[in-house]
PyMOL Python script that loads the backbone (N, CA, C, O; Angstrom):
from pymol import cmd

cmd.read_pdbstr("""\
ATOM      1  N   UNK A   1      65.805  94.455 100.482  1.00  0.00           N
ATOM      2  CA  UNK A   1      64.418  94.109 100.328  1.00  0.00           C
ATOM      3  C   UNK A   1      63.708  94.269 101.668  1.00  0.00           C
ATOM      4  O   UNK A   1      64.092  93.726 102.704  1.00  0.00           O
ATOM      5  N   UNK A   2      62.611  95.083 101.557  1.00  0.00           N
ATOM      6  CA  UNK A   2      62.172  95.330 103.479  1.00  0.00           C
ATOM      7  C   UNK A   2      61.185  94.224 103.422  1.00  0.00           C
ATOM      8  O   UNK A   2      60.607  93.774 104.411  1.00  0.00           O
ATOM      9  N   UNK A   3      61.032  93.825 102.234  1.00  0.00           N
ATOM     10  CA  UNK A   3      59.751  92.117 102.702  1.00  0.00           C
ATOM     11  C   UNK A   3      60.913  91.309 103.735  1.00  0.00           C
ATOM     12  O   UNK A   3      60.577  90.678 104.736  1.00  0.00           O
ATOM     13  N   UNK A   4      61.957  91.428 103.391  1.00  0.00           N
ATOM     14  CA  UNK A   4      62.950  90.329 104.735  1.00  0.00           C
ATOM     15  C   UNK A   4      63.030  90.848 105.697  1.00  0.00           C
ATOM     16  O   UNK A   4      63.790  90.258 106.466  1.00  0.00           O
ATOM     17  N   UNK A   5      62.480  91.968 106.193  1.00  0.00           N
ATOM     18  CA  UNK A   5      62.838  92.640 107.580  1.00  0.00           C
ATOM     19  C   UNK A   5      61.449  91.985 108.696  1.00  0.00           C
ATOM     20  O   UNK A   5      61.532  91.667 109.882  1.00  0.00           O
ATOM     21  N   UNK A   6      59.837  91.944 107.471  1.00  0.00           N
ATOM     22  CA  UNK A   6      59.153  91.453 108.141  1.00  0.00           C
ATOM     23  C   UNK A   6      58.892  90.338 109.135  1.00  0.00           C
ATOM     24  O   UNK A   6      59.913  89.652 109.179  1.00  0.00           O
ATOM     25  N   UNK A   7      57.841  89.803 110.056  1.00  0.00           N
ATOM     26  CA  UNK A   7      58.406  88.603 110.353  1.00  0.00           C
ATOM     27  C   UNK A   7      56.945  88.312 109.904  1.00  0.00           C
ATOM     28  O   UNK A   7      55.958  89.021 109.709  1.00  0.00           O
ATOM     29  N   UNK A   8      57.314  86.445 109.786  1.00  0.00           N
ATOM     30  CA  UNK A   8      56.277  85.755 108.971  1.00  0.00           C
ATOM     31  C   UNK A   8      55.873  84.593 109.907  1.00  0.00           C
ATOM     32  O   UNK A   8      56.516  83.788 110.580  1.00  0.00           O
ATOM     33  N   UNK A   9      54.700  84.792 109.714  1.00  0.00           N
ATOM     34  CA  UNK A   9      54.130  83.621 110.412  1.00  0.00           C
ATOM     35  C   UNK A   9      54.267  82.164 109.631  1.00  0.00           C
ATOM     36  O   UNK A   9      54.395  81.902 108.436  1.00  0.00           O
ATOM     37  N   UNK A  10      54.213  81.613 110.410  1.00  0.00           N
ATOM     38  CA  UNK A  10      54.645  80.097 109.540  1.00  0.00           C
ATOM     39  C   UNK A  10      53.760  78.845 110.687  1.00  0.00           C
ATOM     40  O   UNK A  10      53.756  78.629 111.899  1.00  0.00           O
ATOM     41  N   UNK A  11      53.145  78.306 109.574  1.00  0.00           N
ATOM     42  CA  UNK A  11      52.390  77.437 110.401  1.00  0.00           C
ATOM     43  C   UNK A  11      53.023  75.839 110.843  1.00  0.00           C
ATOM     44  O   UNK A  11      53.849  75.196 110.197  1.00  0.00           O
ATOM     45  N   UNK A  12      52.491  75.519 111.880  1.00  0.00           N
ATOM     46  CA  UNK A  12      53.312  73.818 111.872  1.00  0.00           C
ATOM     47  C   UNK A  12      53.441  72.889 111.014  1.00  0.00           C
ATOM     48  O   UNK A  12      54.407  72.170 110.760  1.00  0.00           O
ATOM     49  N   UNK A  13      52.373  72.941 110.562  1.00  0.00           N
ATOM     50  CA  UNK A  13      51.572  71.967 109.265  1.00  0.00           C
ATOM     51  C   UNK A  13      52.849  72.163 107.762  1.00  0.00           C
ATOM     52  O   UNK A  13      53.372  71.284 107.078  1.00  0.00           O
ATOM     53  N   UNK A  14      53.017  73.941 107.691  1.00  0.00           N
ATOM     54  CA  UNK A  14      53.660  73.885 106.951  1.00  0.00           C
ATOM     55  C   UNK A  14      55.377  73.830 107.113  1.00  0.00           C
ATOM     56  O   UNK A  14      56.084  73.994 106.119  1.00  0.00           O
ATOM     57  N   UNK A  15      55.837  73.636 108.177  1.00  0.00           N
ATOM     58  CA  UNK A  15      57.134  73.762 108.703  1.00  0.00           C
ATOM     59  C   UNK A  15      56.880  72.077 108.002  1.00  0.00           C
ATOM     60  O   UNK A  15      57.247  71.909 106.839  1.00  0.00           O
ATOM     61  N   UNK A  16      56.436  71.243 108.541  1.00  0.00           N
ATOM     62  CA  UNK A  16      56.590  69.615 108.649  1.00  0.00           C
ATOM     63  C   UNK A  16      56.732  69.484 107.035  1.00  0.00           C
ATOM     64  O   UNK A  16      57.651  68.939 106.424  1.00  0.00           O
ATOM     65  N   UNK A  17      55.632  70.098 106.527  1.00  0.00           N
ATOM     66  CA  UNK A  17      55.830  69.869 104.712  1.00  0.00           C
ATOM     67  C   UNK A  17      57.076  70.432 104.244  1.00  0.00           C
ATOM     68  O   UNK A  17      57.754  69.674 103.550  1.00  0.00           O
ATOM     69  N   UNK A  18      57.490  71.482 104.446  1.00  0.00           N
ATOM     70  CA  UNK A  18      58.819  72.459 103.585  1.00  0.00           C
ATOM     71  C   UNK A  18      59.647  70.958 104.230  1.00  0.00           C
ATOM     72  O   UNK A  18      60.011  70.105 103.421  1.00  0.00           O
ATOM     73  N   UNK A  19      59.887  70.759 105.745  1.00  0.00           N
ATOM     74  CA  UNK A  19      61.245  69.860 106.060  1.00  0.00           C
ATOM     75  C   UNK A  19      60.861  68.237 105.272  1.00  0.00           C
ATOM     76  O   UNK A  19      61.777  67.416 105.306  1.00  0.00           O
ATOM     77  N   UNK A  20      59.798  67.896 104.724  1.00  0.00           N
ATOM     78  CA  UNK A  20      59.564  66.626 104.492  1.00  0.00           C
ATOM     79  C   UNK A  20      60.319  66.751 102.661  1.00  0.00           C
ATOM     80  O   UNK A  20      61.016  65.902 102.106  1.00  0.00           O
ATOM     81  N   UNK A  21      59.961  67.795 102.230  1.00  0.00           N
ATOM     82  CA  UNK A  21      60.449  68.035 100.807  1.00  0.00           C
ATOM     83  C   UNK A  21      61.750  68.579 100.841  1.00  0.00           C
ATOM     84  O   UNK A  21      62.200  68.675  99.699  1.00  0.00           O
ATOM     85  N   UNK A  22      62.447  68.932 101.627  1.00  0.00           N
ATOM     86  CA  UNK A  22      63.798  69.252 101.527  1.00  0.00           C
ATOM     87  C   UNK A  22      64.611  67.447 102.009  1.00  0.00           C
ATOM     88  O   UNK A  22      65.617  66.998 101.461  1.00  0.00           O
ATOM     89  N   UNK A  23      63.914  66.825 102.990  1.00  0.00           N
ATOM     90  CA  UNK A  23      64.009  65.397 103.308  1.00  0.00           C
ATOM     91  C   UNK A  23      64.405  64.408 101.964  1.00  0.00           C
ATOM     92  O   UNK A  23      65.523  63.987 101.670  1.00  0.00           O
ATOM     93  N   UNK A  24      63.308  64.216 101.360  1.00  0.00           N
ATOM     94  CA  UNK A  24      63.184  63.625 100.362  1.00  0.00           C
ATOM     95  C   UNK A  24      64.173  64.337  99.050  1.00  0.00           C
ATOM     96  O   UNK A  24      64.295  63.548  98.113  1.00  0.00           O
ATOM     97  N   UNK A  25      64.882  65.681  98.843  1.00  0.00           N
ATOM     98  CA  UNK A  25      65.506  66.140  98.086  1.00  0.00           C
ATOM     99  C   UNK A  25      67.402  65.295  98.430  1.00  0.00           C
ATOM    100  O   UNK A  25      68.262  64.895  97.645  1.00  0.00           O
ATOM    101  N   UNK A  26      67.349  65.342  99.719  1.00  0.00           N
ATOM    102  CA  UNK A  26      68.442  65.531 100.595  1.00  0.00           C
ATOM    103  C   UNK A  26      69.484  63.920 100.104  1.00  0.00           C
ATOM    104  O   UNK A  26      68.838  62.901  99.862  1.00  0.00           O
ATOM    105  N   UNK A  27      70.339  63.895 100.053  1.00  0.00           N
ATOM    106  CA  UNK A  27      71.105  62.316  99.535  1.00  0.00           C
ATOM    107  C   UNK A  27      72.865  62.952 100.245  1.00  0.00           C
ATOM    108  O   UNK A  27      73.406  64.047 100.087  1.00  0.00           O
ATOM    109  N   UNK A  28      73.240  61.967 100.862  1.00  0.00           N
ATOM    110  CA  UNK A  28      74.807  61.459 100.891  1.00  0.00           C
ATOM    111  C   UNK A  28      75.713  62.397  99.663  1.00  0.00           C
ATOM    112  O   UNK A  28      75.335  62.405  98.492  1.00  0.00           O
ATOM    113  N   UNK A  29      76.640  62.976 100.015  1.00  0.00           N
ATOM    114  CA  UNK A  29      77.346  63.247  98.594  1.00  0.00           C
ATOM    115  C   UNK A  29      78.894  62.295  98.666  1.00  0.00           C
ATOM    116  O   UNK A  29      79.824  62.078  99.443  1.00  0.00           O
ATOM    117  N   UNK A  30      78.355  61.874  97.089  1.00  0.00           N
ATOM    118  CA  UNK A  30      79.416  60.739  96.934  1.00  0.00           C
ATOM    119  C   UNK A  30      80.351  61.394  95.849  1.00  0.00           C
ATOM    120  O   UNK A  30      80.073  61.347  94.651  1.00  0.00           O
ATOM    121  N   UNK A  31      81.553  62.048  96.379  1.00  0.00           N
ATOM    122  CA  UNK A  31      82.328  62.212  95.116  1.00  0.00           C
ATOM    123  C   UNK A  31      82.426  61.433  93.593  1.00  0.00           C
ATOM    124  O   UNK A  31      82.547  61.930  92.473  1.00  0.00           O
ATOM    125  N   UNK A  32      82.351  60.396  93.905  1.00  0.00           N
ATOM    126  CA  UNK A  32      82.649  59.017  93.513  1.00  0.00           C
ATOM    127  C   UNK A  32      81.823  59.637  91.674  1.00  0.00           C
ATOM    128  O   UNK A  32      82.235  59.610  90.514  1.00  0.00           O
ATOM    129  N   UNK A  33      80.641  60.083  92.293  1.00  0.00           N
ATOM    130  CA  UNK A  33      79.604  59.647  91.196  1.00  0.00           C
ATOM    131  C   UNK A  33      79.729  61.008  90.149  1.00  0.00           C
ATOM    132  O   UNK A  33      79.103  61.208  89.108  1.00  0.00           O
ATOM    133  N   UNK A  34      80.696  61.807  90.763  1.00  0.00           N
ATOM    134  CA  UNK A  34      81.201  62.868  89.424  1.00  0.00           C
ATOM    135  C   UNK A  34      82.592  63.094  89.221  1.00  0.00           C
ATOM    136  O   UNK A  34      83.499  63.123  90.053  1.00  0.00           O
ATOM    137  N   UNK A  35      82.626  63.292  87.651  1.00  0.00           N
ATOM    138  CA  UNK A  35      83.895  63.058  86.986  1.00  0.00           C
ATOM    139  C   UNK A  35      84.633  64.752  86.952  1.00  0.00           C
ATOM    140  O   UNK A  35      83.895  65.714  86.736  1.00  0.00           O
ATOM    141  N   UNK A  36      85.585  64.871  87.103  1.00  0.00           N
ATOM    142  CA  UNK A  36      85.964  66.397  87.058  1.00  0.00           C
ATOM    143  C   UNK A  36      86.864  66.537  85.395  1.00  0.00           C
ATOM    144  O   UNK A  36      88.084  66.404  85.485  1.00  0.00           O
ATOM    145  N   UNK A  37      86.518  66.691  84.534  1.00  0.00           N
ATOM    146  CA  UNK A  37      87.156  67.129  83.269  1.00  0.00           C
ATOM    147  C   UNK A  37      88.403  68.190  83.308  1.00  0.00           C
ATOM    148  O   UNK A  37      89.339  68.179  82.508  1.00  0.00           O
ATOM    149  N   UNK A  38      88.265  68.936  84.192  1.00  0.00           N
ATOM    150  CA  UNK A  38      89.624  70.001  84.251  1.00  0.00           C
ATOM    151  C   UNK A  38      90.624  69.435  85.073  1.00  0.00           C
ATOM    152  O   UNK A  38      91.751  69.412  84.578  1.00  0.00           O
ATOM    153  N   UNK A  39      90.490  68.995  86.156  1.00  0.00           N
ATOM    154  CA  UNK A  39      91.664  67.992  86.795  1.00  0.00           C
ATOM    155  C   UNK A  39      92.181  66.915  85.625  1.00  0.00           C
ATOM    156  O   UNK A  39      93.401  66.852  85.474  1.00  0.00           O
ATOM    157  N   UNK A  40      91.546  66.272  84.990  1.00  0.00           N
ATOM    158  CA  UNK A  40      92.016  65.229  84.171  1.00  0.00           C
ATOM    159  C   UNK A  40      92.899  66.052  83.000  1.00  0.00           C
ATOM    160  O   UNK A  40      94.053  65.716  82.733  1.00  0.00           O
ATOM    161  N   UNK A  41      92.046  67.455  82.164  1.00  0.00           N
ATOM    162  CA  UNK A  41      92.720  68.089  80.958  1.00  0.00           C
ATOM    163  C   UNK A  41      93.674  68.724  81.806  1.00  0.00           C
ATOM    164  O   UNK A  41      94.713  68.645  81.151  1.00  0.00           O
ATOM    165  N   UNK A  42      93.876  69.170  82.625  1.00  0.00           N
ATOM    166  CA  UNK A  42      95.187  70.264  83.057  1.00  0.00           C
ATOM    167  C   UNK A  42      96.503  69.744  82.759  1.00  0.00           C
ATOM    168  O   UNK A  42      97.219  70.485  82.084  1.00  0.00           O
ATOM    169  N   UNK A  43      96.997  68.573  83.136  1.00  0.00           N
ATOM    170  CA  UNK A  43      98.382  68.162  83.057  1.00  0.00           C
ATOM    171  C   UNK A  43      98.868  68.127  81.712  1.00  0.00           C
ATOM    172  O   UNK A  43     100.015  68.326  81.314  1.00  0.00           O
ATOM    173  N   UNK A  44      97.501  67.755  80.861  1.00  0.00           N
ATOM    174  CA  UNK A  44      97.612  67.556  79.582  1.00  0.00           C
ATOM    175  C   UNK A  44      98.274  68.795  78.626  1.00  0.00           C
ATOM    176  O   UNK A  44      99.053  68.716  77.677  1.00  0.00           O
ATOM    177  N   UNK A  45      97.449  70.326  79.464  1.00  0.00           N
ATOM    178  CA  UNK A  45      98.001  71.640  78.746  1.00  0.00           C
ATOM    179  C   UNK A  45      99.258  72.070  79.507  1.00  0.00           C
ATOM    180  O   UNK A  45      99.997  72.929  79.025  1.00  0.00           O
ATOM    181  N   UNK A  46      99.485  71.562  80.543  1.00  0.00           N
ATOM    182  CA  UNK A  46     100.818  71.950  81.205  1.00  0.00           C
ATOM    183  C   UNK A  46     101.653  71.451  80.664  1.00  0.00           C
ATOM    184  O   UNK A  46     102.675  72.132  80.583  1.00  0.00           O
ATOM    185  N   UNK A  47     101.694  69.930  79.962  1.00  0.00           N
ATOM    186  CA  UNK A  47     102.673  69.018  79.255  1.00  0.00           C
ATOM    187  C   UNK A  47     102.792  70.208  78.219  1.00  0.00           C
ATOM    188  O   UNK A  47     103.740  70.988  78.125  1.00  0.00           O
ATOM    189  N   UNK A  48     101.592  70.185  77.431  1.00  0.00           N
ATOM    190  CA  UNK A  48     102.072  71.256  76.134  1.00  0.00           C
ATOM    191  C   UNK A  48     102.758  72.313  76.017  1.00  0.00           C
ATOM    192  O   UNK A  48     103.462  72.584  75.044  1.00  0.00           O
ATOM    193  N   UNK A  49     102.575  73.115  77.180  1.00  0.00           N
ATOM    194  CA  UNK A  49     102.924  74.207  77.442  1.00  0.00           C
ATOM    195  C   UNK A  49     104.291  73.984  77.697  1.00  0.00           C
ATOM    196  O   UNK A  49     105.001  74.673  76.965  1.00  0.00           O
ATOM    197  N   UNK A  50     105.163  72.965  78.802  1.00  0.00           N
ATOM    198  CA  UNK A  50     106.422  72.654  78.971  1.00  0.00           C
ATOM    199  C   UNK A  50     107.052  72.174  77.733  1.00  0.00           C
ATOM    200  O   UNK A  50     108.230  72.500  77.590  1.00  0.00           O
ATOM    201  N   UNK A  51     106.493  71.447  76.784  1.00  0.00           N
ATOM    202  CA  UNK A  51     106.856  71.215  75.658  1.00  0.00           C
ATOM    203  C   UNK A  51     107.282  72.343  74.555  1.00  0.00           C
ATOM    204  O   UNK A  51     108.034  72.106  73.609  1.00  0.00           O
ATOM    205  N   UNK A  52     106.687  73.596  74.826  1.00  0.00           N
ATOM    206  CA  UNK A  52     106.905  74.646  74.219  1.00  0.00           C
ATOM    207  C   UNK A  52     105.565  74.945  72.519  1.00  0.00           C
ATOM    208  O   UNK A  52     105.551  75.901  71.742  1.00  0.00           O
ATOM    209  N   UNK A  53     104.767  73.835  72.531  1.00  0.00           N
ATOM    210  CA  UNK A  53     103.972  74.416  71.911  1.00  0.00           C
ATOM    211  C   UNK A  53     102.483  74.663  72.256  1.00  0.00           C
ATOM    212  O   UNK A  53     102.091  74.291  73.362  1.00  0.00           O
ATOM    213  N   UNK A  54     101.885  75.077  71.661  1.00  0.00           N
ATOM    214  CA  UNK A  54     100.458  76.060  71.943  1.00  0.00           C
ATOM    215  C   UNK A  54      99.829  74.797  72.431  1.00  0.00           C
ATOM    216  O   UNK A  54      99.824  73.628  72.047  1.00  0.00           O
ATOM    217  N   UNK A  55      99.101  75.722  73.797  1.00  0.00           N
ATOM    218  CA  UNK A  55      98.271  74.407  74.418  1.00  0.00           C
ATOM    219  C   UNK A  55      96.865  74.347  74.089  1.00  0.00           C
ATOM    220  O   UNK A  55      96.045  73.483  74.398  1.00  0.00           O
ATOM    221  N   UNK A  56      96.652  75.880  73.106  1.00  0.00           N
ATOM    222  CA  UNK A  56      95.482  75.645  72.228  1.00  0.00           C
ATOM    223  C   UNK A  56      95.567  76.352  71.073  1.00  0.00           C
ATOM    224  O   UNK A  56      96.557  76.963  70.671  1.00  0.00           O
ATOM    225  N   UNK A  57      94.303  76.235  70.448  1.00  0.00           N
ATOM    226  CA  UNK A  57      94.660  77.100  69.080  1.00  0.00           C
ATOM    227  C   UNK A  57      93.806  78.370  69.643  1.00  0.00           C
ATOM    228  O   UNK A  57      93.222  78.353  70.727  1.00  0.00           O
ATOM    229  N   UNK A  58      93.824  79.554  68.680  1.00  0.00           N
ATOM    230  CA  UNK A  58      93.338  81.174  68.982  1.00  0.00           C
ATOM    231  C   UNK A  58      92.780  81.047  67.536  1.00  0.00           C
ATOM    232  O   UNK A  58      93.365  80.451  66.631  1.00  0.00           O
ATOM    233  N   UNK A  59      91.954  81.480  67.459  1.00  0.00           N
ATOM    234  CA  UNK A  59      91.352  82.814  66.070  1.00  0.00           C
ATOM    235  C   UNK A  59      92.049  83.708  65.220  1.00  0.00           C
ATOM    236  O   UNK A  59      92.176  83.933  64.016  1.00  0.00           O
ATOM    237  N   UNK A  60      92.596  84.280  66.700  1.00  0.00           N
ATOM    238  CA  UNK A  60      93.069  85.611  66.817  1.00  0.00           C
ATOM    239  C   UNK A  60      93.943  86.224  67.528  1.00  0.00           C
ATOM    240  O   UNK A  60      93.690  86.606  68.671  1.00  0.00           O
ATOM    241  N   UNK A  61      95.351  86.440  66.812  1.00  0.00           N
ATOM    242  CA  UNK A  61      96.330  87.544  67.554  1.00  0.00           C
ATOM    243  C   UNK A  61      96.644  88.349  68.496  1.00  0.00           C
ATOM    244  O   UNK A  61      97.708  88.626  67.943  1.00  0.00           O
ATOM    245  N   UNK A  62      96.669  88.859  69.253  1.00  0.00           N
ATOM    246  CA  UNK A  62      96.354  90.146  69.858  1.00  0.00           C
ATOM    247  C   UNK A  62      97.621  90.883  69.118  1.00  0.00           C
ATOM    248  O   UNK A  62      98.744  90.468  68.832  1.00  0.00           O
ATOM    249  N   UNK A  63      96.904  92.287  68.905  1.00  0.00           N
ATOM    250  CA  UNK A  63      98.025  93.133  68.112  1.00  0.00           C
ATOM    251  C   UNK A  63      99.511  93.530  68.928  1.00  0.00           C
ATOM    252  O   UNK A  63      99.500  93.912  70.098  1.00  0.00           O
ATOM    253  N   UNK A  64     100.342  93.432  68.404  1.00  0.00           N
ATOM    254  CA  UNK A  64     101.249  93.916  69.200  1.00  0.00           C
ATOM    255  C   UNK A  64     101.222  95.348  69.464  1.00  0.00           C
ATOM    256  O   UNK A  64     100.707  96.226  68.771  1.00  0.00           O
ATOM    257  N   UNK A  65     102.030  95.491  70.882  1.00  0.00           N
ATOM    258  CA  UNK A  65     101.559  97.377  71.631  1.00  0.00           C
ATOM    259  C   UNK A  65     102.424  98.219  70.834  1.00  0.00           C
ATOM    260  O   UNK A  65     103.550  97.744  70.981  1.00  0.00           O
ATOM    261  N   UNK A  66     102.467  98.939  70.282  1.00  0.00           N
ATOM    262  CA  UNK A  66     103.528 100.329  69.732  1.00  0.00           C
ATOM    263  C   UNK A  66     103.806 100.966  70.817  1.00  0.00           C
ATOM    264  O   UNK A  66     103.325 102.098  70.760  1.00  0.00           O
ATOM    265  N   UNK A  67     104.641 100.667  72.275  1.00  0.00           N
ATOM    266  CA  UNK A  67     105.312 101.632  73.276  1.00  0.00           C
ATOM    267  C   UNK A  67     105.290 103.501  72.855  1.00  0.00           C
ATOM    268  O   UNK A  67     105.161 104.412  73.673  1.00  0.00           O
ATOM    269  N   UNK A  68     105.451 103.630  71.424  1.00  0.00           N
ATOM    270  CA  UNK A  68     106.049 104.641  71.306  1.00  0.00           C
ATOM    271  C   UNK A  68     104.818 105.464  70.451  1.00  0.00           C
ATOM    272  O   UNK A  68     105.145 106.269  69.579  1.00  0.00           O
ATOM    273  N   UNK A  69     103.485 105.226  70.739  1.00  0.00           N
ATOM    274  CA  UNK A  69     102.299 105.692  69.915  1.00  0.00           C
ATOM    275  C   UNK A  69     101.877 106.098  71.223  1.00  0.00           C
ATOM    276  O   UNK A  69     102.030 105.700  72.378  1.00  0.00           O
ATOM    277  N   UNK A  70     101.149 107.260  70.486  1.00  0.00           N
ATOM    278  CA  UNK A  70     100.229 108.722  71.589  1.00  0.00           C
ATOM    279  C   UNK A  70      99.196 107.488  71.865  1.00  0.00           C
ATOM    280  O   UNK A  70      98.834 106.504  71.221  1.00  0.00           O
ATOM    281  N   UNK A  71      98.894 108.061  73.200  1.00  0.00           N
ATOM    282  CA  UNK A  71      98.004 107.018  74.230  1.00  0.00           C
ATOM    283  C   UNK A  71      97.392 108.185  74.903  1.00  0.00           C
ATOM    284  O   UNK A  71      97.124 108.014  76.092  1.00  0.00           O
ATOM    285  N   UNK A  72      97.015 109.765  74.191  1.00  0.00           N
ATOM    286  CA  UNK A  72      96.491 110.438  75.398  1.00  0.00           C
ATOM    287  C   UNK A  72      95.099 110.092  74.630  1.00  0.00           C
ATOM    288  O   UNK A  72      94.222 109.901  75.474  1.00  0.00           O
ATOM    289  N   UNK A  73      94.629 109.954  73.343  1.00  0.00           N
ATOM    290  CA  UNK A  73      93.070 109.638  72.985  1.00  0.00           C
ATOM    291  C   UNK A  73      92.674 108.181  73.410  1.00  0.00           C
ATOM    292  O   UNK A  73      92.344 107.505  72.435  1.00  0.00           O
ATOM    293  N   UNK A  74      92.634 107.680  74.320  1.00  0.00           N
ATOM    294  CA  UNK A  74      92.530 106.301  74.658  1.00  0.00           C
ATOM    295  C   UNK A  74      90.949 106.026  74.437  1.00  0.00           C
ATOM    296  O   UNK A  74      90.453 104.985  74.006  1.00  0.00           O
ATOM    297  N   UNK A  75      90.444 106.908  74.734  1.00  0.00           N
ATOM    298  CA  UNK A  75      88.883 106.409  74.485  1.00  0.00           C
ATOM    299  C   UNK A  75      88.549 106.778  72.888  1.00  0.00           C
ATOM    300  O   UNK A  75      87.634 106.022  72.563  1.00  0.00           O
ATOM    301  N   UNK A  76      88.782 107.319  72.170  1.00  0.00           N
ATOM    302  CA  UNK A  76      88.675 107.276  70.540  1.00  0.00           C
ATOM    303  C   UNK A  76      89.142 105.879  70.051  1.00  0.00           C
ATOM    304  O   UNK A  76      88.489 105.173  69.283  1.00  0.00           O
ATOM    305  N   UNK A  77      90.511 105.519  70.657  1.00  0.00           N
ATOM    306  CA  UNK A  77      91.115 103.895  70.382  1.00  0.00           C
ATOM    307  C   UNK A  77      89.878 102.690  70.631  1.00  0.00           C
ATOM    308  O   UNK A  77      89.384 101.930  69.797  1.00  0.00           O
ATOM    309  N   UNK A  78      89.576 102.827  72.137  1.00  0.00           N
ATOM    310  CA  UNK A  78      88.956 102.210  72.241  1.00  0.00           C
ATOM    311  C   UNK A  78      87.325 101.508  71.772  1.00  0.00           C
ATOM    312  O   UNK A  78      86.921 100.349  71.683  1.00  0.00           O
ATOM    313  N   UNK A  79      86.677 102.870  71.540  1.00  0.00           N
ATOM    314  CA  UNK A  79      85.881 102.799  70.635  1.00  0.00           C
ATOM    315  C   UNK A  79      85.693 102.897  69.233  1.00  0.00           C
ATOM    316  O   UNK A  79      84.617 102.985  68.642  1.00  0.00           O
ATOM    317  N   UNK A  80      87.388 102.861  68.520  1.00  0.00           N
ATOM    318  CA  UNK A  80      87.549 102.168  67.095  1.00  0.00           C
ATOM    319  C   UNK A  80      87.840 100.419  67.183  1.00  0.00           C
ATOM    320  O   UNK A  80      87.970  99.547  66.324  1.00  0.00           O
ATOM    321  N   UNK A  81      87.861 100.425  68.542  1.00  0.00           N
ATOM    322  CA  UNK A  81      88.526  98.782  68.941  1.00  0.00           C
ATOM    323  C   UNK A  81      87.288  98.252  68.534  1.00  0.00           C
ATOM    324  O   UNK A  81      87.229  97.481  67.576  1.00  0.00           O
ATOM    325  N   UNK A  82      86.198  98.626  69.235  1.00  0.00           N
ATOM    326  CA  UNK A  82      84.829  98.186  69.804  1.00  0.00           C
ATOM    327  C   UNK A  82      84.072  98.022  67.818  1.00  0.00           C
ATOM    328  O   UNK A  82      83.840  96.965  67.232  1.00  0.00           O
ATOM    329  N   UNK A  83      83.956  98.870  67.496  1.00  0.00           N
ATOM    330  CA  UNK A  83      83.509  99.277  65.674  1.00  0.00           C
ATOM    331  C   UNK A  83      83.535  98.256  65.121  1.00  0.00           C
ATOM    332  O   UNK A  83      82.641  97.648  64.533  1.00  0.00           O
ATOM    333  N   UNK A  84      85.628  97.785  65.458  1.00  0.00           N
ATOM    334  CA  UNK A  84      85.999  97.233  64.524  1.00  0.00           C
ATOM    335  C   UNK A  84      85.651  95.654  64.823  1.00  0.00           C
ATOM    336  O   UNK A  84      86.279  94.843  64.143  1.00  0.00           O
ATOM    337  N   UNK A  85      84.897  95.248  65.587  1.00  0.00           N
ATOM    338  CA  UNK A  85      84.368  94.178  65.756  1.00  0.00           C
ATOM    339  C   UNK A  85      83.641  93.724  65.537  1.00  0.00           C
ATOM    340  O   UNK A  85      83.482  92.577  65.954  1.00  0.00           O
TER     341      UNK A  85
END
""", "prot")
cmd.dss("prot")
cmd.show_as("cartoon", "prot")
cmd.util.cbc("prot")
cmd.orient("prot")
């Protein structure tokens, strides 16, 4: 952007206002006062997971790969992938 290369005049009046409203925005950060949901669920899907069953449910499958199927049209595949959605 070459508007950032310019330089800008900036008046006192308005330096004191921008720092008085960033002032008044400005507070202490207190961990305290937020809860983290993924620290608390994680152990929960790791238990599942060590347990050996699904640590969630799916929709949907993913197809299994055929190793032994022609892979030189990859973009015809892919855009029957895309269709079929």
């Amino acid at each position: 952007f070459p508007v950032l290369d310019q330089k800008v005049d900036v008046k006192p009046a308005e330096l004191k206002m921008a720092s008085q409203v960033v002032d008044s925005m400005t507070d202490d950060f207190n961990p305290d006062r937020y809860h983290d949901d993924y620290q608390e669920q994680l152990p929960e899907l790791i238990q599942a997971k060590l347990e050996g069953g699904e640590a969630f449910t799916t929709e949907e499958q993913p197809q299994e790969l055929d190793e032994t199927e022609d892979v030189s049209d990859l973009l015809a595949k892919l855009e029957a992938s895309v269709k079929a959605r």
